[in-house]
C-alpha positions as CSV (number, residue, x, y, z in Angstrom):
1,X,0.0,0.0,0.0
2,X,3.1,2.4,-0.1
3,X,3.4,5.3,2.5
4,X,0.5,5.3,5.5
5,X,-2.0,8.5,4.8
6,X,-3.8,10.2,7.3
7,X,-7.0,12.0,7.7
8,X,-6.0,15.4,9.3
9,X,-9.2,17.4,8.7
10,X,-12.6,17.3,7.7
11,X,-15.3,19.9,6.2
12,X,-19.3,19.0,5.4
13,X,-21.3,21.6,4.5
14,X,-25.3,21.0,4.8
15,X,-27.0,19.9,2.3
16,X,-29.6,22.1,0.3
17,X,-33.0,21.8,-1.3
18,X,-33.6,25.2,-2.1
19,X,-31.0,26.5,-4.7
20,X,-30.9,29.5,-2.7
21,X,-27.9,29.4,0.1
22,X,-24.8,28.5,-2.3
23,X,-24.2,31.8,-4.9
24,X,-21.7,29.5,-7.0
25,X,-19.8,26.5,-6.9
26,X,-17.0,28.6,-5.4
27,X,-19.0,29.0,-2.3
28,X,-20.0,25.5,-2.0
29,X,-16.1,24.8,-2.4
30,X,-15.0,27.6,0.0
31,X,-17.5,26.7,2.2
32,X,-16.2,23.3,2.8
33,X,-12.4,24.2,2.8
34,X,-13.2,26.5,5.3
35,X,-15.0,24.1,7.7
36,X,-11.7,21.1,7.1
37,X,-9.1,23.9,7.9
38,X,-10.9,24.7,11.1
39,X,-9.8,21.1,12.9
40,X,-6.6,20.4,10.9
41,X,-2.8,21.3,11.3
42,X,-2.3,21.3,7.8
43,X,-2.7,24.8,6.1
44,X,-0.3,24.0,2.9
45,X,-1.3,21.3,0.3
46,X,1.3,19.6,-3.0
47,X,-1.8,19.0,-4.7
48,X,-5.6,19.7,-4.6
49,X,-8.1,16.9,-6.2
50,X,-11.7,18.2,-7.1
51,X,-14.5,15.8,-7.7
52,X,-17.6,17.1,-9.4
53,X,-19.9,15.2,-11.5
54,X,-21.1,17.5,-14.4
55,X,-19.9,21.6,-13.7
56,X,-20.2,21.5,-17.7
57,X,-24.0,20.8,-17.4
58,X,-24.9,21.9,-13.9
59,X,-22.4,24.9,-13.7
60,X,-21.8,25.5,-17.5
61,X,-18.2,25.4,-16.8
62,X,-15.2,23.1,-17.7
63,X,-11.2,23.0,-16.7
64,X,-13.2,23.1,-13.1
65,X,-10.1,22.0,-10.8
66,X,-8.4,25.4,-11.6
67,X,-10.8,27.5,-10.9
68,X,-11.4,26.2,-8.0
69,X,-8.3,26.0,-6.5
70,X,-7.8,29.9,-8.1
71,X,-10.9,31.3,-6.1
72,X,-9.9,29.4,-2.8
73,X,-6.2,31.2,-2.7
74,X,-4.6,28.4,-4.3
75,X,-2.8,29.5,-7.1
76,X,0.0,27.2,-8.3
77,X,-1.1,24.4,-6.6
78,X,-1.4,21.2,-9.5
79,X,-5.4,20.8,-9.5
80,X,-6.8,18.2,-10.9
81,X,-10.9,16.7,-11.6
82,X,-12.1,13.3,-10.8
83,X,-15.1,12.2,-12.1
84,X,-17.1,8.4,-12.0
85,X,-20.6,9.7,-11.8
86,X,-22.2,9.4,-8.5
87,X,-19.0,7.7,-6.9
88,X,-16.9,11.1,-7.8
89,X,-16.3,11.9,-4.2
90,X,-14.6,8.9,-3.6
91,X,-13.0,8.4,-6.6
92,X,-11.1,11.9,-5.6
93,X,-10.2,10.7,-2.3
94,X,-9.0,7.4,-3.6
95,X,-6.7,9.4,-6.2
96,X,-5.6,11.8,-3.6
97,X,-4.4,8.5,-1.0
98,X,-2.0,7.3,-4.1
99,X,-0.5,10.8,-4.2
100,X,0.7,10.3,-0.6
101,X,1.0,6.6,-0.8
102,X,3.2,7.0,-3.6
103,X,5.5,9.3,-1.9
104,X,5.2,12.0,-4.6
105,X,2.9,14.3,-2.0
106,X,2.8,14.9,1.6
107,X,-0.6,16.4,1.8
108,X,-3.5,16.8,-0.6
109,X,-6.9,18.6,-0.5
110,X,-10.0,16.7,-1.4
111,X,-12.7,18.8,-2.4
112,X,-16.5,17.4,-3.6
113,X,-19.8,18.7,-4.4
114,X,-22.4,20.0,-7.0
115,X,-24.7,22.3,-6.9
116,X,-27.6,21.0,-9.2
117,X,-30.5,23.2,-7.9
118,X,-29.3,25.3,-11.1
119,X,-31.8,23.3,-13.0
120,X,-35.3,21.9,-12.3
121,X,-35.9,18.3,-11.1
122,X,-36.6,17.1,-15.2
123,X,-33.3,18.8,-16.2
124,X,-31.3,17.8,-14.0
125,X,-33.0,13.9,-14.6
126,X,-31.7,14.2,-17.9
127,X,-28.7,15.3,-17.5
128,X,-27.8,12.0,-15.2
129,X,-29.2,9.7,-17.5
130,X,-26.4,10.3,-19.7
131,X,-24.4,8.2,-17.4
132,X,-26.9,5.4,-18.5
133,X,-25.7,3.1,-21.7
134,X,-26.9,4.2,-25.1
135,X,-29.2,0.9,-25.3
136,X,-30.6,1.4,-22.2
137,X,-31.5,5.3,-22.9
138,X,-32.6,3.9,-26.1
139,X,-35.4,1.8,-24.6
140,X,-36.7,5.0,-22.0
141,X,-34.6,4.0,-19.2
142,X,-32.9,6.6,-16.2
143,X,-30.7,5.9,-13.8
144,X,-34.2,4.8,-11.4
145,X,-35.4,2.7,-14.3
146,X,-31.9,0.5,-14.2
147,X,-32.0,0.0,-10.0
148,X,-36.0,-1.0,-10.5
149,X,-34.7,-3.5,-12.6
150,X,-32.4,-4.7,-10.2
151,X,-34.8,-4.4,-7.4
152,X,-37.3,-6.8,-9.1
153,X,-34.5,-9.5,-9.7
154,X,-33.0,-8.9,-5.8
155,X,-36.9,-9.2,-5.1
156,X,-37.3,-12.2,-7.1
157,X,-34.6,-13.7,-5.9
158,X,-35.9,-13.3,-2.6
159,X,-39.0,-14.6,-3.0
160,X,-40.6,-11.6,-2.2
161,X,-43.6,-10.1,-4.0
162,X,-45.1,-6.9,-4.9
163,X,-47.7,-6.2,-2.2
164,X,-44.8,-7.7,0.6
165,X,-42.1,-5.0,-1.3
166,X,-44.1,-2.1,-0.8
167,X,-44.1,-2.0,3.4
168,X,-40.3,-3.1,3.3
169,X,-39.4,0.2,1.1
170,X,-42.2,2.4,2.9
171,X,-39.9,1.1,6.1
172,X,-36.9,1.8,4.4
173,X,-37.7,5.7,3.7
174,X,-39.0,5.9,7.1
175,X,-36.0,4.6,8.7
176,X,-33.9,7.2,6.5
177,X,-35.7,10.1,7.4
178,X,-36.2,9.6,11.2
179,X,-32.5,9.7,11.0
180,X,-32.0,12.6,8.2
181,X,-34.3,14.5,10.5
182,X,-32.1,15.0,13.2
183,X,-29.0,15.5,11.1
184,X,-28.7,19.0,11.4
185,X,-26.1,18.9,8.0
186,X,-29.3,16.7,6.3
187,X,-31.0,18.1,3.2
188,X,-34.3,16.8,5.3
189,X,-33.2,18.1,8.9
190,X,-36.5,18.3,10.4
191,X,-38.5,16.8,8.4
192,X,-39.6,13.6,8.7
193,X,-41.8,11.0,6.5
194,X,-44.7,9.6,8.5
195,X,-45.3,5.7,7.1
196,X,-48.4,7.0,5.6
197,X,-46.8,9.2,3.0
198,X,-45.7,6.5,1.3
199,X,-48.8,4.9,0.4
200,X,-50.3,8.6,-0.2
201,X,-51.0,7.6,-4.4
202,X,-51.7,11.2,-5.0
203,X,-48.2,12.1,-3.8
204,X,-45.9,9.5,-3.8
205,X,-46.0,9.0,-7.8
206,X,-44.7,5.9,-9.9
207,X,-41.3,6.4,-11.0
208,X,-40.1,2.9,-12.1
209,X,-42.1,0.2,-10.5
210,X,-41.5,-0.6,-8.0
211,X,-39.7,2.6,-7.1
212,X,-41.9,5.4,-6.2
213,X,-41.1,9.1,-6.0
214,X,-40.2,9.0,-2.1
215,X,-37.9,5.7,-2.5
216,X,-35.7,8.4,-4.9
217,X,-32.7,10.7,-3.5
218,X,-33.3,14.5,-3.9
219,X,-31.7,17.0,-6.2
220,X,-29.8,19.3,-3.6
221,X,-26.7,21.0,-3.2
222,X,-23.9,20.4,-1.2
223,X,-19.8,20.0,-0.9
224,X,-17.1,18.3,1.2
225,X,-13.2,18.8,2.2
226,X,-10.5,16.4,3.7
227,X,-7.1,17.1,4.2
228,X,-4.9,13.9,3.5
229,X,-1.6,13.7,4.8
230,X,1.2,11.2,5.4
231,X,2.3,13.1,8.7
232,X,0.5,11.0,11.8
233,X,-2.8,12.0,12.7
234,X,-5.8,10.6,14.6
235,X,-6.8,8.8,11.6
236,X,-5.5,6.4,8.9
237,X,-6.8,5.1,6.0
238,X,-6.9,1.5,6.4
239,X,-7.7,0.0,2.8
240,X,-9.4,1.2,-0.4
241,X,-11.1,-0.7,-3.3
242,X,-12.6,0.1,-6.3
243,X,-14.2,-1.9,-9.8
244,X,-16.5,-1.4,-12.6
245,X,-19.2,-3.8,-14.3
246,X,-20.0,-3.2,-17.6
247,X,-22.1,-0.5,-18.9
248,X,-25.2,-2.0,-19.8
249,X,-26.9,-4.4,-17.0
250,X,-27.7,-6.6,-20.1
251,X,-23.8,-7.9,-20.0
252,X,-23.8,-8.8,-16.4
253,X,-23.6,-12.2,-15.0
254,X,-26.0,-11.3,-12.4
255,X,-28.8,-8.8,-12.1
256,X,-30.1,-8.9,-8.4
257,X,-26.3,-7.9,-6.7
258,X,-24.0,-5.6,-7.7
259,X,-20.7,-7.8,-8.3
260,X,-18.7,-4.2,-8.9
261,X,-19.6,-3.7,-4.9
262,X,-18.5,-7.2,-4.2
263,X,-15.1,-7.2,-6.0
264,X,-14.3,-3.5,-4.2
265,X,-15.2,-4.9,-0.9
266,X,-13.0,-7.7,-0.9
267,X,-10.1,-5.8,-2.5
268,X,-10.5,-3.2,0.5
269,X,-11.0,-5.5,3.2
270,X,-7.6,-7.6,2.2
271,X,-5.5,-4.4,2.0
272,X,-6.9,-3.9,5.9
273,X,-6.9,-7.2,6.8
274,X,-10.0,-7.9,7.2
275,X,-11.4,-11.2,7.2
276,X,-15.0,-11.3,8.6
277,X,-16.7,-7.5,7.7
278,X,-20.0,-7.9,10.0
279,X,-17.9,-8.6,13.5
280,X,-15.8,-5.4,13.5
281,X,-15.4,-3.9,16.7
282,X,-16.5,-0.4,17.3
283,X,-17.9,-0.3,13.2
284,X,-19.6,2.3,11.6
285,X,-21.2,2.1,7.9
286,X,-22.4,4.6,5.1
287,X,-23.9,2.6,2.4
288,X,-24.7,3.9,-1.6
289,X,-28.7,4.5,-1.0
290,X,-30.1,6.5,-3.8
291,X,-32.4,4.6,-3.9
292,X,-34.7,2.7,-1.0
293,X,-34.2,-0.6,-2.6
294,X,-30.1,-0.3,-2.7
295,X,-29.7,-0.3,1.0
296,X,-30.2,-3.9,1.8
297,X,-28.9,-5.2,-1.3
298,X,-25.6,-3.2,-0.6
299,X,-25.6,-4.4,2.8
300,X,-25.5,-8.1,1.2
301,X,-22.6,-6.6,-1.5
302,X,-20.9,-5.8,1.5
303,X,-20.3,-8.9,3.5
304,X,-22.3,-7.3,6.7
305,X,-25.5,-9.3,6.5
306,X,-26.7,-12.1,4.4
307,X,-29.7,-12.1,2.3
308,X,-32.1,-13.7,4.2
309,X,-31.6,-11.5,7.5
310,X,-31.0,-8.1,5.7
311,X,-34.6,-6.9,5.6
312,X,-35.4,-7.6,9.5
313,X,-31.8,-6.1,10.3
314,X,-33.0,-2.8,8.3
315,X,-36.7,-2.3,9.5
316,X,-37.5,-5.4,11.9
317,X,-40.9,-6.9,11.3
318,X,-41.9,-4.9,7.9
319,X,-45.6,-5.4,9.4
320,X,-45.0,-4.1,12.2
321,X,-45.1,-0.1,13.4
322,X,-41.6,1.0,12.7
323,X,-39.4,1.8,15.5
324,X,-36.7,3.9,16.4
325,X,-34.1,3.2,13.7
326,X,-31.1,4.4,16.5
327,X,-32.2,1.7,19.0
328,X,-32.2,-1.2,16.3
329,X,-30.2,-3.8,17.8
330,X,-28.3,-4.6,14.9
331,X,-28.2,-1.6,13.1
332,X,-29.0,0.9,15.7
333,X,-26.3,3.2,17.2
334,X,-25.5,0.4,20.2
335,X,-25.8,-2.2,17.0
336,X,-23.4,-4.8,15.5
337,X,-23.7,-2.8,12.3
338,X,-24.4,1.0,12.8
339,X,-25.9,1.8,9.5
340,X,-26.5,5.3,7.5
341,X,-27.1,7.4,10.6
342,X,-27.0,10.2,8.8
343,X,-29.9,9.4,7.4
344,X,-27.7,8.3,4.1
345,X,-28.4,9.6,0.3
346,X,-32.0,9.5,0.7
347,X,-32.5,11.8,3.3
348,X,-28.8,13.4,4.1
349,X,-29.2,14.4,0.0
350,X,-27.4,13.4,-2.9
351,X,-25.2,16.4,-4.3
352,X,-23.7,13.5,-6.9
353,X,-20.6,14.4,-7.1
354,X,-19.7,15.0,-3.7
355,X,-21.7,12.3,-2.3
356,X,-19.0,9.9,-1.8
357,X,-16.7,11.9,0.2
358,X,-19.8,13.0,2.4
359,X,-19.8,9.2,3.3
360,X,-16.5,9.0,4.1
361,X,-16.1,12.2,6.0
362,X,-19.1,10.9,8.1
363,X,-17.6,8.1,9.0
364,X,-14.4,10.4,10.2
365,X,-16.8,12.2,12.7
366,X,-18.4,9.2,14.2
367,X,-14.4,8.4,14.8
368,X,-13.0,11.3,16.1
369,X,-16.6,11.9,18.0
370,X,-17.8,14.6,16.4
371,X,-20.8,13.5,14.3
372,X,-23.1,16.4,13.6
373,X,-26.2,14.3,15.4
374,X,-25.0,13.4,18.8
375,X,-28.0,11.3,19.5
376,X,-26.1,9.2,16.7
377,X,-22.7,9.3,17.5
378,X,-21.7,5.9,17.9
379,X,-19.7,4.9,20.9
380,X,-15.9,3.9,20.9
381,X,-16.3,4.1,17.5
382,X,-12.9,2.8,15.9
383,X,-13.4,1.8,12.2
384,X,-15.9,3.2,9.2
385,X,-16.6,1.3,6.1
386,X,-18.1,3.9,3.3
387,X,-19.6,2.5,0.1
388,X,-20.5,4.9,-2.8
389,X,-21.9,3.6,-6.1
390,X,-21.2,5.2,-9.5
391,X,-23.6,5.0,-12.3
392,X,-25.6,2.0,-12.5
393,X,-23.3,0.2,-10.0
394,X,-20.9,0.2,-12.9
395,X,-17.7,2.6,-10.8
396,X,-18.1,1.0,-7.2
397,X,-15.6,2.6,-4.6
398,X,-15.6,1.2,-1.1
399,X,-13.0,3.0,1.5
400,X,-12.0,1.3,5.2
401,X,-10.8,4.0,7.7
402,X,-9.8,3.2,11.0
403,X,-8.3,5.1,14.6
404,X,-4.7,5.5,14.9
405,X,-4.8,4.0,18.1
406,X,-6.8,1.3,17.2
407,X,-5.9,-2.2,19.0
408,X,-7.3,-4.3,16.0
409,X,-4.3,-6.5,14.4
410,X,-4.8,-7.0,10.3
411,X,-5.4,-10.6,10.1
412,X,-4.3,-12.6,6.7
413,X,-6.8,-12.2,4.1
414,X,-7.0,-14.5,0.7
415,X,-5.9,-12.1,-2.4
416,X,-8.9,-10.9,-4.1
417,X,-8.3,-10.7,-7.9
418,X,-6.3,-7.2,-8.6
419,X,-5.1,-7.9,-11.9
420,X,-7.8,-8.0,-15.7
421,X,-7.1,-8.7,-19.0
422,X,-8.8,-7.2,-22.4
423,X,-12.0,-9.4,-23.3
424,X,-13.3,-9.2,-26.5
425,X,-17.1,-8.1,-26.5
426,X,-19.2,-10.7,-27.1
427,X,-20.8,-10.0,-30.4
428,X,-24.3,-8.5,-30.7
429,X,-27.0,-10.8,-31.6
430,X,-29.4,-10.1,-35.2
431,X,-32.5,-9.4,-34.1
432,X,-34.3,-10.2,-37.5
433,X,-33.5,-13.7,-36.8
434,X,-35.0,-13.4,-33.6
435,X,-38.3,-13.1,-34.7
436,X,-40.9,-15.5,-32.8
437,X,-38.4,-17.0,-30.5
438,X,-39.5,-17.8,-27.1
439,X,-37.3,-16.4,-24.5
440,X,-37.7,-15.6,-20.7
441,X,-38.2,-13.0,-18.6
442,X,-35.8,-12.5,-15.7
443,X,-37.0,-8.7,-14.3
444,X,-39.2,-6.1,-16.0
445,X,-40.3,-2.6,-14.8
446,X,-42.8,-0.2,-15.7
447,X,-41.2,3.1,-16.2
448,X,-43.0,6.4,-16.0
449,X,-40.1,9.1,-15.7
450,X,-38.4,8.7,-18.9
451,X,-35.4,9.1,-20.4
452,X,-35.4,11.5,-23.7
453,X,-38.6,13.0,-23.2
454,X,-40.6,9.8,-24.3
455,X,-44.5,9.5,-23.3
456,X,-44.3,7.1,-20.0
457,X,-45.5,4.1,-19.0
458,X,-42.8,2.3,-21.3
459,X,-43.3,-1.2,-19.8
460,X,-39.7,-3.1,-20.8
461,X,-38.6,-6.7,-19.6
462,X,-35.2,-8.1,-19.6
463,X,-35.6,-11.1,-21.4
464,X,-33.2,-14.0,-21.7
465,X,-32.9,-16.0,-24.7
466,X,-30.9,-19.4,-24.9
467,X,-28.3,-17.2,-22.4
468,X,-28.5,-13.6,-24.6
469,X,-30.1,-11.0,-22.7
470,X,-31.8,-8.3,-25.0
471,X,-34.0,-5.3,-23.6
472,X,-37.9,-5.9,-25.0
473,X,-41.2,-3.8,-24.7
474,X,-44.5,-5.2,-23.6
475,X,-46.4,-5.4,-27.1
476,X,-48.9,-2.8,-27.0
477,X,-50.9,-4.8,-29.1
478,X,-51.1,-7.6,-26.7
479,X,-53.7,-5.5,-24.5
480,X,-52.1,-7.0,-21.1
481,X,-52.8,-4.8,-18.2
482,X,-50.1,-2.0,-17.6
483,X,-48.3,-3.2,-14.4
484,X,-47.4,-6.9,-15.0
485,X,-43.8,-7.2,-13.6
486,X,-44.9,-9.9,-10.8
487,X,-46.7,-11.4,-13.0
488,X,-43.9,-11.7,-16.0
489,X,-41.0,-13.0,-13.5
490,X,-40.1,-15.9,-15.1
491,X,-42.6,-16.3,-17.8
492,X,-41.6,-17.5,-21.3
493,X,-42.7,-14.9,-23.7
494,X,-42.4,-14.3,-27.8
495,X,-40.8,-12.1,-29.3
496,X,-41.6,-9.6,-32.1
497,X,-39.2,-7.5,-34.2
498,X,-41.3,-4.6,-35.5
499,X,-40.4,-2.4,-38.5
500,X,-38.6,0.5,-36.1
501,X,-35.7,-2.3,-35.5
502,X,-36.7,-2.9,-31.6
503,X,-37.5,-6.3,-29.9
504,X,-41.1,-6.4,-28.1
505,X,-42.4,-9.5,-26.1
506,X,-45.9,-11.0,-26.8
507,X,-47.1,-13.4,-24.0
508,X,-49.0,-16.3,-25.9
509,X,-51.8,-16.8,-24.2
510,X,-53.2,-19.8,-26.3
511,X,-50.1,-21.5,-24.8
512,X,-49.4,-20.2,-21.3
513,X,-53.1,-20.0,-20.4
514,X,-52.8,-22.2,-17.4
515,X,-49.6,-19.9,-16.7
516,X,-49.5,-16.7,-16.6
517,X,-53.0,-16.2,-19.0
518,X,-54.7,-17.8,-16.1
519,X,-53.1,-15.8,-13.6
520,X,-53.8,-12.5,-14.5
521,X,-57.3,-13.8,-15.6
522,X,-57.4,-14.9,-12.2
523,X,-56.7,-11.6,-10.9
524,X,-59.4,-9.8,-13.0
525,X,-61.7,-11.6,-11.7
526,X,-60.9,-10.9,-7.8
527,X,-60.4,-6.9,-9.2
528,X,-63.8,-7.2,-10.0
């Protein structure tokens, strides 16, 4: 790992909804600087490394980094921009630690953030989905479309249906902003979600079933600074990883994890010696929720909890009145696991390109005892696992910080893979020759904020054909009811190549009338 690095300050600014406290993206910046120099000894820097997500879009600016550092007083100073979509905060970090692991710096200035209230919610939608694949954009999708998808499969996989999803992720954004409400650096400090408001249909709107409006991370504003530095401080970083997945869900080997999370973890727990994740004494944990549905399925990704105990671990008895998230026993403050007790992305706010140093600088406070909520500061804390996702969970990033004084020893880990070779793509199939096969239907989604300005509900299935997975609409000429992802887990379906060159999915309900024909005549019939 080269040189040890330090963590000799830290800067948060709150988060905004309003558009109205941050002039520019200089004051977001300065703002956070300012706030990191307070509690550090370092006032000099041999490099500066900016993360921010889209200042050409958001800010209508490029060659950001030296701007930035020439409006903070930091002329000369090499400046450079990170940027891996919503994991740009930790990418920066990551690239600052190899400055000073390296040897060629001795301290370096991290700085993250966006300011996105510039544009409206449907502007600012667009510009994200650009991170999505062409193919995907292609066929209506957004960055909520993509984790629906894999929500249905983590769903399926899970056993878990439709009607029992809906009062795990109404738990899930209660849980996030009982704890985002008492955050006083939370975009929704003060205000918290009553269970009720999820199931409020005139409100809480469809955004990509089964992801409603309220299981979505804001548009806000918002910026961090640490000071790295190879001179001893109170805090060291202990290991980092980091891996992508391919760009398009369609080429990945699975759809309800995110192996990109998996392969980070494991690289970052063997450079800290870490053998068994979910027994860490004195652990904290800030997890990549933009979305309601990541949390547990990150939690999974990350070794802490297995499948079939995330839920209960999250939310308890997901028919039961919520509790108070801080008392949980597992992932409570006093818990095994202290989880997102900030309130995480979903309620703390999602400034994208500052939202993965935000997690790691959290985890610093509840270390040096200074998180913002002191009702959540977790006690003796000693080590912080933070977990930020980029894109599609296609740039994962996952950093292990840790006390200087801490007694743990580094225990011998088994070498993750570290080392990749160039794979040839595997060649795209011809759809004309595709034309009637039966295929099936591993996850589908209903998607009603779309990409590209198209007229939503577009109702798309993956489909999986003889091992080829291809994106297919529902045939509108089929006249199936709107919502039938459930229902199309699964199924075998036919496909159609129309004139416009895309694949659509027919079910045939002369043969599948016992399946899924009978099913959803089934449920007509108790619909009235």
């Amino acid at each position: 790992m080269g040189k040890p690095v330090y963590i000799a300050g830290v800067g948060l600014t709150k988060v905004d909804l309003t558009g109205r406290v941050f002039g520019s993206v200089f004051d977001l910046f300065a703002q956070a600087f300012a706030r990191a120099l307070e509690n550090s000894r370092v006032r000099s820097f041999d490099a500066v490394q900016i993360g921010i997500m889209d200042s050409e879009e958001f800010e209508n600016r490029a060659n950001i980094a030296a701007k930035v550092v020439d409006r903070l007083g930091l002329r000369g100073v090499p400046a450079i921009r990170s940027e891996t979509a919503s994991s740009t905060g930790a990418a920066a970090f990551h690239e600052a630690f190899y400055k000073i692991a390296s040897g060629q710096c001795e301290s370096v200035l991290v700085l993250a953030g966006e300011r996105m209230k510039t544009v409206t919610t449907e502007v600012a939608t667009s510009i994200m989905s650009k991170t999505v694949d062409p193919e995907e954009r292609r066929f209506g999708f957004t960055m909520p479309g993509l984790i629906a998808l894999v929500t249905q499969a983590w769903l399926g996989e899970r056993g878990i249906s439709r009607e029992e999803a809906r009062p795990i992720l109404a738990r899930l954004m209660h849980r996030a902003h009982a704890l985002g409400a008492d955050n006083p650096l939370a975009a929704f400090h003060g205000k918290r979600e009553p269970l009720e408001a999820y199931f409020d249909e005139s409100k809480n709107l469809p955004v990509a079933t089964p992801l409603m409006r309220k299981d979505c991370s804001p548009i806000c504003d918002g910026a961090a600074a640490m000071i790295l530095t190879s001179r001893p401080d109170a805090l060291r970083v202990a290991g980092l990883g980091s891996a992508t997945e391919s760009s398009s869900i369609l080429d990945r080997e699975a759809l309800g994890h995110l192996a990109a999370t998996r392969q980070a973890a494991r690289v970052a727990y063997y450079r800290a010696g870490i053998r068994d994740p979910a027994h860490l004494a004195g652990l904290v944990v800030e997890a990549h929720d933009a979305f309601n549905s990541l949390l547990p399925i990150d939690l999974v990704d990350l070794g802490l909890f297995r499948n079939e105990e995330v839920v209960e671990a999250l939310v308890g008895d997901p028919t039961a009145e919520p509790g108070d998230p801080l008392a949980h026993p597992l992932t409570g403050v006093a818990g095994r696991v202290p989880t997102n007790l900030s309130g995480g992305l979903k309620a703390r706010g999602h400034p994208v390109g500052g939202t993965g140093l935000f997690q790691i600088g959290e985890c610093a406070l509840q270390l040096l005892d200074r998180f913002p909520n002191p009702s959540a500061q977790v006690h003796a804390a000693q080590i912080g696992i933070a977990h930020s996702i980029g894109g599609p969970g296609n740039n994962v990033y996952v950093t292990v910080i840790e006390r200087s004084d801490s007694l743990r020893l580094p225990e011998n880990v088994p070498e993750p893979r570290l080392h990749f070779e160039a794979r040839k793509p595997a060649p795209l199939p011809d759809l004309s020759r595709l034309d009637g096969a039966r295929a099936r239907i591993e996850a589908a989604t209903s998607i009603y904020v779309t990409s590209g300005g198209q007229p939503g509900p577009i109702h798309v299935a993956v489909v999986n054909l003889d091992g080829t997975r291809l994106f297919a609409r529902l045939d509108s000429a089929a006249g199936e009811d709107a919502e039938l992802e459930e229902a199309l887990a699964g199924q075998r379906v036919r496909l159609l190549v129309k004139d416009d060159g895309d694949s659509y999915f027919q079910i045939d309900r002369g043969r599948d009338r016992a399946g899924l024909g009978g099913l959803l005549d089934r449920v007509r019939a108790v619909l009235g």
